[in-house]
C-alpha positions in Angstrom: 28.6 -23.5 -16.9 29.5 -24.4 -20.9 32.5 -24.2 -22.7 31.3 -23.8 -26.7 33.8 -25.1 -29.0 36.4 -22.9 -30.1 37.0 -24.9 -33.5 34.0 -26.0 -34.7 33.9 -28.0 -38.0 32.8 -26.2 -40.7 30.8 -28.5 -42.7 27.1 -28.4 -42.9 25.2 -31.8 -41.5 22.2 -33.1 -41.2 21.0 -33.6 -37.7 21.7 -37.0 -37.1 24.9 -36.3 -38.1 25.6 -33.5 -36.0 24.6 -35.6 -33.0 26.9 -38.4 -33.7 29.6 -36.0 -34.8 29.4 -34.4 -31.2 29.7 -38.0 -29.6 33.0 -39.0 -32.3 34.4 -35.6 -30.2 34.5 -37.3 -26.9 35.2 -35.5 -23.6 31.5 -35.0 -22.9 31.0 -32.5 -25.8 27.8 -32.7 -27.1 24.7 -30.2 -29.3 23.7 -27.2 -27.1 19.9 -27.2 -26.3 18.0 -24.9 -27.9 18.3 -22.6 -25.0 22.0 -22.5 -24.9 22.2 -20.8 -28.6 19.7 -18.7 -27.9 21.8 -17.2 -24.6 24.5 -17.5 -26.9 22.8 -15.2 -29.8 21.7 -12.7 -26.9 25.1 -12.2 -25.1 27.1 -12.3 -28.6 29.2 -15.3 -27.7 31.7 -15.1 -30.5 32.9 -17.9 -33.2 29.3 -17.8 -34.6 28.3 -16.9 -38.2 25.4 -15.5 -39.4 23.8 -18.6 -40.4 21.5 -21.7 -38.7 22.8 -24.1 -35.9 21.3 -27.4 -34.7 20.1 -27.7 -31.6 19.8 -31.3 -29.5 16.3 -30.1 -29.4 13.7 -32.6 -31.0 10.3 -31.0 -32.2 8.1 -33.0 -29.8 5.3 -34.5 -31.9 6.7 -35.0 -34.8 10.2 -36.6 -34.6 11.6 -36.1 -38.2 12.5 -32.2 -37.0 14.6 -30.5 -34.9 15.3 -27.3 -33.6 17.5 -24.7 -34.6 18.9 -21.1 -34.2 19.7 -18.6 -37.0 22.6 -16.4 -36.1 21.4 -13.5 -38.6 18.0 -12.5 -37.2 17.9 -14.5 -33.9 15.0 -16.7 -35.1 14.3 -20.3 -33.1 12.4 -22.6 -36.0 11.9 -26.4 -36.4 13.5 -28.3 -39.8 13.2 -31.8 -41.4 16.5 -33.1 -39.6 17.8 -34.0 -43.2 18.7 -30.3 -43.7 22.0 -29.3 -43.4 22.8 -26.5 -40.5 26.1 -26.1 -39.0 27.2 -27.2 -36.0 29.1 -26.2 -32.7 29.0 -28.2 -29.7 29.3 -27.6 -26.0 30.8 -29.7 -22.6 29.6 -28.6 -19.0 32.9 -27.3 -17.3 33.4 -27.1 -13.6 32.8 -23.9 -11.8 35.9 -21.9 -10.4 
């Protein structure tokens, strides 16, 4: 089970940024996978806007991209990791 972050920053940032701004968070928050935002864009998970977030995701085969998920239309596409998406991290929590 995931808790999302309930105040994420809202600055865009490159990839590689994103990735070390989830480790300056501590407490083993970290980037969802790209399969956590897309569960997250199905079930309407709130404290998303309508706009692209980075996934952990690497494009495999060609390392300068990364996957993302645009909360307007749903759509999963790889960027250049030097684009800036916003950014909302996740920690496993222990089941009840």
């Amino acid at each position: 089970m995931i808790e999302w972050q309930t105040d994420p920053t809202k600055e865009l940032m490159t990839w590689h940024e994103a990735m070390k701004y989830a480790e300056s968070l501590g407490n083993g928050w970290r980037l969802p996978t790209r399969a956590e935002l897309v569960d997250a864009y199905d079930n309407n998970v709130e404290g998303f806007i309508e706009d692209s977030y980075w996934s952990s995701n690497e494009y495999v085969g060609y390392n300068t991209d990364a996957w993302f998920v645009n909360f307007e239309r749903g759509d999963v596409i790889d960027h250049h990791k030097t684009n800036n998406k916003y950014v909302r991290c996740v920690r496993e929590i222990k089941g009840e």
